[in-house]
C-alpha positions as MATLAB code, in Angstrom:
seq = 'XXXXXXXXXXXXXXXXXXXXXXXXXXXXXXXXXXXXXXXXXXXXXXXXXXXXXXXXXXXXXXXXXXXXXXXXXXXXXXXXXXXXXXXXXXXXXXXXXXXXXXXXXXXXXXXXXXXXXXXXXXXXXXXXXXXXXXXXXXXXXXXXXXXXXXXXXXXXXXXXXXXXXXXXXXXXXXXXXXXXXXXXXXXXXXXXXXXXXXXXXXXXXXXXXXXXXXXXXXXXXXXXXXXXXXXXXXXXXXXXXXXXXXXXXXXXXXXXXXXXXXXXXXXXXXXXXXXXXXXXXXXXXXXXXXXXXXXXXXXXXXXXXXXXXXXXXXXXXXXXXXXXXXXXXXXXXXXXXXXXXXXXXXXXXXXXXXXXXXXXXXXXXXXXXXXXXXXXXXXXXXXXXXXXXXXXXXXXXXXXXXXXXXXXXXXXXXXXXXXXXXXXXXXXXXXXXXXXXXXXXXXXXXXXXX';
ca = [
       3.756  -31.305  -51.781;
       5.262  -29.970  -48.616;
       2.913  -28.153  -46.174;
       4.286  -24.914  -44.580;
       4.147  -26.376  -41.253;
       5.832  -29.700  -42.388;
       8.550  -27.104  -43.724;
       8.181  -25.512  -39.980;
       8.576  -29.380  -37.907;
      11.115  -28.658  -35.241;
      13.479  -31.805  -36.758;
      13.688  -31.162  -40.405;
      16.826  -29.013  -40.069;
      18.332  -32.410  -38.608;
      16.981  -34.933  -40.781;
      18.274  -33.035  -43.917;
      20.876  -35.212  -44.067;
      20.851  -36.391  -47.794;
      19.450  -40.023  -47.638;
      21.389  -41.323  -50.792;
      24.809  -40.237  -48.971;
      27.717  -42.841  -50.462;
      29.250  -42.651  -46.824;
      29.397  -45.158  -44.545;
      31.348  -44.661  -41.482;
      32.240  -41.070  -41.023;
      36.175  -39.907  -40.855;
      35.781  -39.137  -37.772;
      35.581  -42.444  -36.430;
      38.767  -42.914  -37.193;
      39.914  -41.242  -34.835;
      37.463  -41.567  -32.083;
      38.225  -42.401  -28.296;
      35.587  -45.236  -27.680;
      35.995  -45.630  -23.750;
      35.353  -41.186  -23.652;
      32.219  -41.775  -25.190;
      30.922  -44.249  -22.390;
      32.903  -42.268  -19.695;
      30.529  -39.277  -20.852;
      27.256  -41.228  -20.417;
      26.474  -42.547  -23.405;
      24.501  -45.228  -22.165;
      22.648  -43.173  -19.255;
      19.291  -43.408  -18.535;
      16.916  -40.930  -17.378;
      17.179  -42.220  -14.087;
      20.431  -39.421  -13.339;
      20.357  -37.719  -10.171;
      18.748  -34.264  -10.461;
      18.178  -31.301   -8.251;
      14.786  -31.952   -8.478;
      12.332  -33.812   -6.822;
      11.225  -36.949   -9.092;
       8.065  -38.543   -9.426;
       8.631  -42.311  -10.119;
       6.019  -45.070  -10.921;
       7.695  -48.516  -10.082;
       5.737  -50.823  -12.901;
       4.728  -54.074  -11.747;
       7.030  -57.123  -13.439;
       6.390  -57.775  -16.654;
       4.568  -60.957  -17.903;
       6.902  -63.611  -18.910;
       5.743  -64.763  -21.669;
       4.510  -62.932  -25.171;
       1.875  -63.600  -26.459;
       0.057  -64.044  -22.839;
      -3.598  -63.760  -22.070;
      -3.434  -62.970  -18.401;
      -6.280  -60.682  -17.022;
      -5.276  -57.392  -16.791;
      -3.459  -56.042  -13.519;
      -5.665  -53.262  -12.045;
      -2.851  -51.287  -11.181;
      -1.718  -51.712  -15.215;
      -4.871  -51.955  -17.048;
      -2.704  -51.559  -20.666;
       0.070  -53.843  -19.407;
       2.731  -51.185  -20.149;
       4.985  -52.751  -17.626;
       5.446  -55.853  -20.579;
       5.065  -53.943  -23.379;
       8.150  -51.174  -22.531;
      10.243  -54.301  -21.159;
      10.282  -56.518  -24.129;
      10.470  -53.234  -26.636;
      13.204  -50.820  -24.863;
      13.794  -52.573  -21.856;
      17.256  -53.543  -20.645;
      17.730  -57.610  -21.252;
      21.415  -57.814  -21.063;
      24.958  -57.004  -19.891;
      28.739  -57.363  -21.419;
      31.196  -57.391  -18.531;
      34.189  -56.907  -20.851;
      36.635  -53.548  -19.965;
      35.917  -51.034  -22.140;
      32.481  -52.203  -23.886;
      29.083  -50.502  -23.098;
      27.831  -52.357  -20.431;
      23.938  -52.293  -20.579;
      21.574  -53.651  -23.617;
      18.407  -52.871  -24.369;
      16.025  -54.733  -25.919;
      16.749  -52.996  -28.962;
      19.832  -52.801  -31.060;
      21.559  -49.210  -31.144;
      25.142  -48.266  -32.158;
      27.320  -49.126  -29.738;
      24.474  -49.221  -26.936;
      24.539  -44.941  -27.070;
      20.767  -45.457  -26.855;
      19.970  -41.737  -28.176;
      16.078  -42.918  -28.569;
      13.845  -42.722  -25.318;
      10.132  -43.720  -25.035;
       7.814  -41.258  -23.441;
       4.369  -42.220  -22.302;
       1.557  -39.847  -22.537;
      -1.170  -40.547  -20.186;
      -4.326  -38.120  -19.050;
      -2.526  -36.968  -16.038;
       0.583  -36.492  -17.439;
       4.240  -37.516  -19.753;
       6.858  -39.804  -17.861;
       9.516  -41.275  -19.509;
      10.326  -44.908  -19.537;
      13.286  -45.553  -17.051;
      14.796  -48.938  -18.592;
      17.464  -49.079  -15.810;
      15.023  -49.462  -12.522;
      12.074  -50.227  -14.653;
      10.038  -47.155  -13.326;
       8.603  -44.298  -15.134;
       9.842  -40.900  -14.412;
       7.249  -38.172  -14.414;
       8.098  -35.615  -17.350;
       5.338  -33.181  -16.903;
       2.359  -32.256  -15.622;
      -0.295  -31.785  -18.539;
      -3.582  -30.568  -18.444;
      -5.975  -33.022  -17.845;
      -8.303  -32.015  -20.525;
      -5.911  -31.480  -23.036;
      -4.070  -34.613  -22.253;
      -7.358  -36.474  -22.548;
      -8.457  -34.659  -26.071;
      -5.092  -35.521  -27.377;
      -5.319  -39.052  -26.940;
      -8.754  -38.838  -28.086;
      -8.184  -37.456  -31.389;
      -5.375  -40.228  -31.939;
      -7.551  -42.633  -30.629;
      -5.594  -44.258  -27.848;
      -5.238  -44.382  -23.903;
      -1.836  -43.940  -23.882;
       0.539  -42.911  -26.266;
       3.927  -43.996  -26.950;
       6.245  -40.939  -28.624;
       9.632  -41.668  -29.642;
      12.161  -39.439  -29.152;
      15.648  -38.747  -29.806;
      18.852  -37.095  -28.666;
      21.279  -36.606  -31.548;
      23.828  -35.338  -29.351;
      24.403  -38.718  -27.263;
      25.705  -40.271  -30.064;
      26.985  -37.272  -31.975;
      30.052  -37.458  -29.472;
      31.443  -40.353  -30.724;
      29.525  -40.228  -34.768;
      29.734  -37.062  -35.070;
      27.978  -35.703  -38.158;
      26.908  -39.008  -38.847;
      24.349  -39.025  -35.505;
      21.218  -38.233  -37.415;
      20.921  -41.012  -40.092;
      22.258  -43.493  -36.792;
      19.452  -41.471  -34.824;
      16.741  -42.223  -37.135;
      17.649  -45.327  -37.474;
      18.090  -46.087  -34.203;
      14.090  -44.481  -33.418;
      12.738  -46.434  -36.419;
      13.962  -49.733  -34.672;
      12.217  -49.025  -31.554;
       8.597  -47.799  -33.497;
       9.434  -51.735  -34.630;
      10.208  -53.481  -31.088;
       7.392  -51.283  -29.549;
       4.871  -52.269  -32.217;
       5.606  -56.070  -32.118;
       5.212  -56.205  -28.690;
       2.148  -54.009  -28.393;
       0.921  -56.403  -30.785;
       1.223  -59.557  -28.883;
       0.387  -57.705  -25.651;
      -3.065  -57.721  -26.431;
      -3.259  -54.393  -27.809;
      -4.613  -52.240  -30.756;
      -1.757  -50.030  -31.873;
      -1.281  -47.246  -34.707;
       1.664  -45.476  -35.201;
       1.853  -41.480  -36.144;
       4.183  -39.697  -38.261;
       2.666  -36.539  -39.130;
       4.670  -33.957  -38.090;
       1.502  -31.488  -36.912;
       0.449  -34.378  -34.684;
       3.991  -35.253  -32.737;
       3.836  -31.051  -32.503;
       0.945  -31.030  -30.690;
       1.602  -34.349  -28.158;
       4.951  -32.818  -27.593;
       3.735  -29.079  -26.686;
       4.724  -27.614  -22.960;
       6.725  -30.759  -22.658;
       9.641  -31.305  -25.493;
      12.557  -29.198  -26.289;
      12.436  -27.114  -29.441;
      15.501  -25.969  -31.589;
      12.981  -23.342  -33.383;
      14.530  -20.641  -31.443;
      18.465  -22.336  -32.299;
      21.229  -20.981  -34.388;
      21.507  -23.789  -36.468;
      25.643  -23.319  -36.479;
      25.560  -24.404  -32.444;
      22.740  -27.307  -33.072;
      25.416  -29.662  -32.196;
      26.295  -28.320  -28.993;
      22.614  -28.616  -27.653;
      20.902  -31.587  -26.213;
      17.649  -30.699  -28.036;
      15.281  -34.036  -27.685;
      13.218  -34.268  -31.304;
       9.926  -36.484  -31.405;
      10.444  -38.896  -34.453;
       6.896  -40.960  -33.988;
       3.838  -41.844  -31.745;
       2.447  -44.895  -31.232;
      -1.553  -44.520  -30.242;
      -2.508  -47.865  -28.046;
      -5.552  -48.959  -27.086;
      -7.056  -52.628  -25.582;
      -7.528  -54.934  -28.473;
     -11.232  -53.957  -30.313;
     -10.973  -58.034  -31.785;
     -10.683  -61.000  -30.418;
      -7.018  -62.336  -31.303;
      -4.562  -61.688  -33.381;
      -4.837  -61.207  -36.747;
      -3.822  -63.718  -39.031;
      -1.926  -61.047  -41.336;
       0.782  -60.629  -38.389;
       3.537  -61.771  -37.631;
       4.300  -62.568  -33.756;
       6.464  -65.225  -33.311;
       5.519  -67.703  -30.799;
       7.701  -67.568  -27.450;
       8.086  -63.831  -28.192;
       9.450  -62.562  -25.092;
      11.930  -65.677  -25.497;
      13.137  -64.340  -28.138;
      13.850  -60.860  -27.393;
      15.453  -61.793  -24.487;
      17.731  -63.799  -26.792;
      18.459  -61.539  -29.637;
      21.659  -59.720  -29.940;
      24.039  -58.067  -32.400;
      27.215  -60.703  -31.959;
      30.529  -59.925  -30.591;
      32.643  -56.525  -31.482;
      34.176  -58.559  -34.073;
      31.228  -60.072  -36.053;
      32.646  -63.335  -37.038;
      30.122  -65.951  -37.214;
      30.393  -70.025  -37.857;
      30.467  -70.923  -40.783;
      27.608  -73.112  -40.989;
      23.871  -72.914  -43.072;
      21.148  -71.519  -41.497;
      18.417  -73.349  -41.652;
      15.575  -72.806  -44.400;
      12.997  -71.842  -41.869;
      14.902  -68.635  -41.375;
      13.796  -66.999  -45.098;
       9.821  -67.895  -44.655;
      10.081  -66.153  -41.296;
      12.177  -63.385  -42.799;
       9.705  -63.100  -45.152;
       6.127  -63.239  -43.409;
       8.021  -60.591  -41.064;
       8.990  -58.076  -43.492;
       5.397  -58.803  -45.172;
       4.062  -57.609  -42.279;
       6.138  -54.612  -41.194;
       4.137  -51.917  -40.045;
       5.755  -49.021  -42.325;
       5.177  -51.064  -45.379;
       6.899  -48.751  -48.247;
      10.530  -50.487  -47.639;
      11.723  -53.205  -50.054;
      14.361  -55.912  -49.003;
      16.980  -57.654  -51.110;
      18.505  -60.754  -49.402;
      22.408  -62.087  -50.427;
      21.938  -66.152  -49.525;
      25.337  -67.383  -48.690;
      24.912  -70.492  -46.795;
      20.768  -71.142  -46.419;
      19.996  -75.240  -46.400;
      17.639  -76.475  -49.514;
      18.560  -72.582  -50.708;
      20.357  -71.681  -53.833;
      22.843  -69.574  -53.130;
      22.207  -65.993  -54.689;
      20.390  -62.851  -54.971;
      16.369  -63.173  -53.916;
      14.199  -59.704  -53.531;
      10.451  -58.999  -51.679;
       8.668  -55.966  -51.880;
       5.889  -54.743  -49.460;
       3.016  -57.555  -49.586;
       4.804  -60.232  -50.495;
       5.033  -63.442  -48.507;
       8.407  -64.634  -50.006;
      11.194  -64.523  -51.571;
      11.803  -63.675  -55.806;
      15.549  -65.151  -57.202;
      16.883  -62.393  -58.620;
      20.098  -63.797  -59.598;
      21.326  -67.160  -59.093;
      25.322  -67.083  -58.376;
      28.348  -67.024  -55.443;
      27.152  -63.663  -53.467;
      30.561  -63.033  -51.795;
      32.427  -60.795  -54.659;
      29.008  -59.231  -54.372;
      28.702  -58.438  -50.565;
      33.003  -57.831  -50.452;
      32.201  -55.099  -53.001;
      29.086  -53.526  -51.235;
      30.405  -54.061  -47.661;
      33.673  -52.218  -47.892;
      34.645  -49.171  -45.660;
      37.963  -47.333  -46.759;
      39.063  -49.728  -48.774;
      38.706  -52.498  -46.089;
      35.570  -55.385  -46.519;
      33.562  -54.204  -43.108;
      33.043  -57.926  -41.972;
      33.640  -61.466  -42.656;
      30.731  -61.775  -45.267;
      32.121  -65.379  -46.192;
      31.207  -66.920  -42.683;
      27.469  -65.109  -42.693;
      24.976  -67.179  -43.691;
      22.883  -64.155  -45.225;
      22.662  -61.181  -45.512;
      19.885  -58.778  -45.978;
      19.509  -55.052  -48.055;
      16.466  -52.754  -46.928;
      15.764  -50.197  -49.598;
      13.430  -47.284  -49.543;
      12.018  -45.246  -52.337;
      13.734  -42.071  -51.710;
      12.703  -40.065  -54.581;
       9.207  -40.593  -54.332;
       9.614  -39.496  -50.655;
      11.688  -36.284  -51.283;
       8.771  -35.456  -53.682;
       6.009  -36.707  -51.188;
       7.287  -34.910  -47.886;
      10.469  -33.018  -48.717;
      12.904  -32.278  -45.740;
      10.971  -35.081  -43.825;
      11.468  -37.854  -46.140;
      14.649  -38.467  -44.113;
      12.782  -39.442  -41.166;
      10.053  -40.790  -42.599;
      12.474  -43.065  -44.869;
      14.167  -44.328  -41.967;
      11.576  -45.150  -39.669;
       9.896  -47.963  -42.116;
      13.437  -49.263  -42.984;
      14.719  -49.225  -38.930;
      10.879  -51.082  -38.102;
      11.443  -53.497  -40.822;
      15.277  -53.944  -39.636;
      14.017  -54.906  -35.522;
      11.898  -57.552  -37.507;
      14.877  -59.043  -39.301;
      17.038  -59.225  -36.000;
      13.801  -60.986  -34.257;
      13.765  -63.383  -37.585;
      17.121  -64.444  -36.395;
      17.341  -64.754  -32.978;
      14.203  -67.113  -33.285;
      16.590  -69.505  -34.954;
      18.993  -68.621  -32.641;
      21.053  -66.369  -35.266;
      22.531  -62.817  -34.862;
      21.856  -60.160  -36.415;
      24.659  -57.324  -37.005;
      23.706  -53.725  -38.657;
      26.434  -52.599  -39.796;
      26.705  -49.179  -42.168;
      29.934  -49.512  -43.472;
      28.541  -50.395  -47.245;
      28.731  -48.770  -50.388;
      25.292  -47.406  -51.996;
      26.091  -47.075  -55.099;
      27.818  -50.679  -55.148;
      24.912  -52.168  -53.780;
      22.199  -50.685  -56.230;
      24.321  -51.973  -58.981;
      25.010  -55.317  -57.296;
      21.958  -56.126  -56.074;
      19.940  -54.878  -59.420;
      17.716  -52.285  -57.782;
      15.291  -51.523  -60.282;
      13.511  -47.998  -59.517;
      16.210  -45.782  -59.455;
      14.484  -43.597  -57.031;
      15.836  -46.620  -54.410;
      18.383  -46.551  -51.891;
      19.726  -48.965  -49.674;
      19.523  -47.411  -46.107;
      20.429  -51.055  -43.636;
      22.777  -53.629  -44.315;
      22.068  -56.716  -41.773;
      24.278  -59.741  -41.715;
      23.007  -62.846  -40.172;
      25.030  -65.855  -38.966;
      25.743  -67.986  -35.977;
      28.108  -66.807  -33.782;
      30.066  -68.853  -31.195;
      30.622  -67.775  -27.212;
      30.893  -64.479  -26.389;
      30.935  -62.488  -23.023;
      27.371  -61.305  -23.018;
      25.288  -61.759  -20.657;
      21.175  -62.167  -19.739;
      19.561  -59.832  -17.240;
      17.082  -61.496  -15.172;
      13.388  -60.575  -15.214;
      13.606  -59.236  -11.821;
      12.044  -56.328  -10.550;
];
């Protein structure tokens, strides 16, 4: 049952967005200028000159290694400095003309980076500057309040996730809010991980009344919008929180997943070329138990994956499925997945990427009808945030085998529940991840300098 003041959350008239929609790249891409949408500062920071004076905090480096037991630094006593770095912090750079220069830590559609990470601490919100490394004072918040907040969530700092539709609405258009959510559930993912093996307790927050409250006197609303010139705002929406605290056990628990060499790997991890056209060559076995002890351990369980083995070593190739709790793989179908993926994977008529030369490629589903029933208008976001947390961990399953992983939306749904034998037909595919090895391209690494 929906709650009036779940019916009254500032977002739901953007997450509305039907979740089952058969589209895949909007029209409107077709057509798109891709160098205007970086000219108009797509991949800008928070870190643009104002008229105001700002209030920076330069963090100290981050630690170099995850998982790291270092004592804490007094001037960092939660060791946010490592935590935002390896989750949203910027790790590499593509000198080509006309590409998006800067990458984050995190994958987003072509680097437009509409997700930010705020950090709510007693004395106030600042917002995480990836390009300097510093965080830029927000507001000033009422110390009490700040500190009753954070009490009732049960953390010393929180982490809220935010978005801004309209960054890459100029280049999706109406397509920005399922990329958006997305795009924000990926980030609860990276941020999670890495609180993880930073040492910390973490809990993330989706209820609507409680981002309301941690984003009052400080966050935009659209409750006071015409809803015909929504697009033409740059209204910020608060998609989840993350409550973090210093660890209350001693290690890590053996139900999680952190690979070892973590900040390694995130410094390795990227999406491929443009063009995703890997090598044709297997991917080692290894890569399904991770993939599967990492999606067993997502922290928005309620997303199911489906996995389309193309070239695996000592793997059949074929159809295999998990569902939250498992710890491996089921063969769903044993059988040549390529007619399969060309059928799913097709955008105007046109197969969306060289699914022959991938190695695998992995479905996340979601049960959408339960969660219209469950939370209405919110199911959108809801929906999206498990799938996009569970989607970081697949792209961190690869790059520890030294693999990319591409998202790419340009799939059919319908094809895919048929093909891949969903079998609650409440279920929709919402990701579409191809894996594979791809050979030299321009990108580069970003020291850990600061």
């Amino acid at each position: 049952m929906v709650t009036a003041t779940q019916s009254a959350f500032a977002g739901d008239r953007v997450w509305t967005d039907t979740v089952d929609s058969r589209r895949a790249i909007p029209a409107s891409l077709e057509h798109a200028d891709s160098h205007g949408a970086d000219a108009s500062g797509a991949w800008a920071t928070s870190s643009a000159p104002t008229d105001r004076a700002e209030i920076r905090i330069a963090l100290p480096p981050p630690a170099l290694r995850l998982p790291h037991d270092s004592d804490p630094d007094d001037s960092d006593p939660l060791g946010l400095s490592t935590l935002l770095y390896y989750a949203v912090g910027l790790t590499g750079h593509d000198p080509r003309a006309g590409r998006w220069p800067l990458h984050r830590a995190v994958a987003s559609a072509r680097c437009l980076y509409p997700t930010e990470c705020q950090v709510l601490l007693p004395h106030g919100i600042y917002r995480y500057d990836a390009t300097h490394h510093h965080l830029l004072k927000t507001a000033e918040l009422d110390p009490g309040s700040a500190t009753r907040l954070l009490h009732d969530i049960g953390a010393r700092a929180a982490l809220v996730v935010t978005s801004r539709p309209t960054r890459t609405a100029r280049l999706y258009g109406d397509y920005a809010p399922r990329l958006c959510a997305q795009e924000a559930g990926m980030t609860v993912g990276a941020l999670h991980l890495t609180a993880v093996a930073s040492g910390l307790d973490v809990e993330i927050h989706q209820d609507p009344d409680i981002l309301s409250a941690l984003g009052d006197g400080w966050l935009d609303s659209d409750s006071d919008t015409d809803s015909d010139t929504d697009t033409d705002t740059d209204t910020e929406y608060a998609m989840a929180c993350l409550a973090v605290a210093p660890r209350s056990g001693d290690a890590l628990s053996g139900q999680t997943w952190v690979p070892a060499e973590l900040a390694k790997v995130v410094r390795a991890r990227h999406s491929g070329p443009l063009i995703f056209d890997p090598v044709p060559e297997p991917a080692p076995r290894a890569l399904l138990d991770d993939l599967a002890r990492a999606l067993a351990t997502s922290p928005l369980p309620d997303c199911s994956a489906y996995l389309c083995v193309n070239r695996v070593s000592e793997t059949p190739c074929g159809i295999y499925r998990t569902v939250p709790g498992d710890r491996g793989w089921q063969l769903i179908a044993e059988r040549d997945v390529v007619p399969d993926l060309e059928r799913i994977g097709q955008t105007d008529g046109r197969v969306s990427l060289n699914f022959r030369s991938a190695a695998a490629t992995v479905y996340l589903a979601v049960p959408r009808a339960r969660a219209v029933e469950q939370y209405g208008d919110d199911a959108f976001r809801r929906v999206h945030l498990a799938a996009g947390a569970a989607a970081h961990r697949v792209t961190i399953a690869a790059a520890c085998h030294g693999l990319a992983a591409r998202v790419h939306n340009g799939y059919d749904a319908a094809a895919a529940h048929h093909a891949l034998g969903l079998s609650d037909p409440g279920e929709t595919v919402v990701f579409q991840l191809a894996i594979g090895r791809v050979g030299n391209h321009a990108g580069l690494r970003l020291p850990v300098v600061f």
